[in-house]
C-alpha positions in Angstrom: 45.9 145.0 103.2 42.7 143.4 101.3 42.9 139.8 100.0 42.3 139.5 96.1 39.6 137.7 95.7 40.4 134.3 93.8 37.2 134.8 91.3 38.2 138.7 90.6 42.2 138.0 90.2 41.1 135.2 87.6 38.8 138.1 85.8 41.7 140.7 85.8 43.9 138.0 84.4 41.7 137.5 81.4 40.9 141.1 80.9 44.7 141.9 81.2 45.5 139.2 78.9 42.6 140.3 76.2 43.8 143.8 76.5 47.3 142.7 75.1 45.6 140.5 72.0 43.6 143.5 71.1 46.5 146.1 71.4 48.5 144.1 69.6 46.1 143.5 66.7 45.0 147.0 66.6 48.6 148.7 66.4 50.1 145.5 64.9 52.8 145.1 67.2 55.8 142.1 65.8 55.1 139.1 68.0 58.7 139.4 69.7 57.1 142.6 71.5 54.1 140.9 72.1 56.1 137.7 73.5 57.7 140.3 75.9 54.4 142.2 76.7 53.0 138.7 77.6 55.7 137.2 79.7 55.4 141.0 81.7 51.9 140.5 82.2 51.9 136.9 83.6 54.6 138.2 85.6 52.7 141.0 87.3 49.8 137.9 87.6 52.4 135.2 89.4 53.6 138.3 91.6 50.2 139.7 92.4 49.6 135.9 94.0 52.4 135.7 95.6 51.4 138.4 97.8 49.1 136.9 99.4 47.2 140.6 100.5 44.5 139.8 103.0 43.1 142.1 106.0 42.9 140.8 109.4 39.1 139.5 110.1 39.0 138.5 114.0 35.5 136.4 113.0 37.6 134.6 110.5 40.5 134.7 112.4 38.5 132.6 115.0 37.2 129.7 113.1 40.0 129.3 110.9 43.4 130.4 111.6 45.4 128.1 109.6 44.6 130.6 107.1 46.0 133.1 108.3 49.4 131.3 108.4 53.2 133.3 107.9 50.7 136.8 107.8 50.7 139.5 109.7 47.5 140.2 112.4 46.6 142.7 114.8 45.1 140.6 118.1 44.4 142.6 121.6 44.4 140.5 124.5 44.6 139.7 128.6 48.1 138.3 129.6 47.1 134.5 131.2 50.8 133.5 131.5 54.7 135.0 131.1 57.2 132.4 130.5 60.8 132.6 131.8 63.7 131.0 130.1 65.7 129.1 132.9 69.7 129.5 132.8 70.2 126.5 130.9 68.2 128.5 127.8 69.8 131.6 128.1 73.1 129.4 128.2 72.3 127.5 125.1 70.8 130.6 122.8 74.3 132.7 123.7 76.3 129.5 123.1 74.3 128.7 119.5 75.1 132.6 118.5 78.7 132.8 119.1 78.9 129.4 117.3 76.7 130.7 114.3 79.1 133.8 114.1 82.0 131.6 114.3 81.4 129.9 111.5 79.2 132.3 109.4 76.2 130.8 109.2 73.5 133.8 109.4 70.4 131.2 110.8 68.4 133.1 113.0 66.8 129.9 114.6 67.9 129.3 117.9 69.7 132.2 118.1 67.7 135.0 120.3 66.1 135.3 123.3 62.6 135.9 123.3 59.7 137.6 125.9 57.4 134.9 126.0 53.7 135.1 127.1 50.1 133.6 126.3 47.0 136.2 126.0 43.3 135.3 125.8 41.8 137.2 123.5 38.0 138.2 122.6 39.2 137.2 118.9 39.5 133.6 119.8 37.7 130.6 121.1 37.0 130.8 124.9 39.3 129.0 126.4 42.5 129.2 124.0 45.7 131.3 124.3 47.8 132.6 121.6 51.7 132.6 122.5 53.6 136.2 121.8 57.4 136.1 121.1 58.4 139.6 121.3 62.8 139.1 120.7 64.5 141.1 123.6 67.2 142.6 121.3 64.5 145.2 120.9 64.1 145.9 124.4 61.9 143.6 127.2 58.5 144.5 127.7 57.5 146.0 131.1 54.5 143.6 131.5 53.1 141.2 134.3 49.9 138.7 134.5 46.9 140.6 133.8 47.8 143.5 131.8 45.9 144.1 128.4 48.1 143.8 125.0 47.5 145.1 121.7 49.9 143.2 119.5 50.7 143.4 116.3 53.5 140.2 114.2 53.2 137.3 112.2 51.1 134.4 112.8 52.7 130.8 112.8 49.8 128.5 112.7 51.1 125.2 114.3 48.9 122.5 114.6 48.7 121.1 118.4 46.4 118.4 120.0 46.0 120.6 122.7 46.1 124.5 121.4 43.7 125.7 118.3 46.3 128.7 118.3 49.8 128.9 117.2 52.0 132.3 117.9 52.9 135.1 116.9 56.1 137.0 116.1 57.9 139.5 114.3 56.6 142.2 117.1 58.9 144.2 116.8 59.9 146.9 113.8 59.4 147.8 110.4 56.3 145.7 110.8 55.0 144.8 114.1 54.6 146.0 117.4 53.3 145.5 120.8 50.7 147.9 122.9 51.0 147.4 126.7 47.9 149.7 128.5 
């Protein structure tokens, strides 16, 4: 989905906001209904921000991915590296569910086990890896070293001394998905 640009949201705000005055002079509207037309339209303004509607730009992507931060990418890559969670992990994410369900507390943090692997990517600096968590209660992904990923999540920019990249996740449905060829 396209990003607003910050100059044209600012231009719609004004023209939305005139619109209102004139209507309201023009058919001499009470100012109650104008108070409510108002409060509607900076509404719609404070909800169109909040979107945050940007499409994916790889060049961008690149040089800046802080920007890109809690939104939702498309990045194709090489699998570098597949991680495997030791017992102990396994142990601790099983023990920190059945506790959570004990007690009711719904915080998914913790709580599943996750596929996890670093590509490199065209889309990125030489040399840097983004990480993919794809959770397993959607099924484990038939992949090894080498194979070529089309991955779609959310990107979690974390900033790292040593990695320019953070991950991605949410690769699973409504919204994301992974492409093994």
């Amino acid at each position: 989905m396209p990003r607003i640009p910050k100059e044209f949201a600012s231009l719609l705000q004004v023209a939305v906001i005139m619109l209102a005055v004139f209507v309201s002079l023009e058919y001499k509207i009470d100012s109650k209904i104008l108070s409510l037309i108002l409060f509607v339209i900076a509404f719609l303004i404070l909800f169109i921000r909040a979107l945050k509607i940007r499409s994916f730009d790889p060049e961008s992507f690149a040089r800046f991915p802080q920007n890109y931060n809690k939104e939702f990418i498309e990045v194709s890559g090489k699998i570098v590296r597949i991680f495997e969670d030791s017992i102990f992990e396994k142990v601790k994410r099983k023990a920190v569910d059945k506790y959570r369900d004990s007690i009711g507390d719904p915080n998914p943090k913790g709580r599943y086990s996750h596929q996890r692997f670093l590509i490199k990517s065209d889309e990125i600096y030489p040399g840097e890896t983004i990480l993919i968590e794809h959770n397993e209660n959607f099924g484990r992904l038939n992949i090894q070293r080498g194979d070529k990923v089309l991955v779609k999540g959310e990107y979690i920019h974390t900033k790292n001394f040593r990695h320019r990249y953070g991950r991605i996740h949410k690769t699973h449905p409504p919204l994301g998905w992974i492409r093994v060829n």
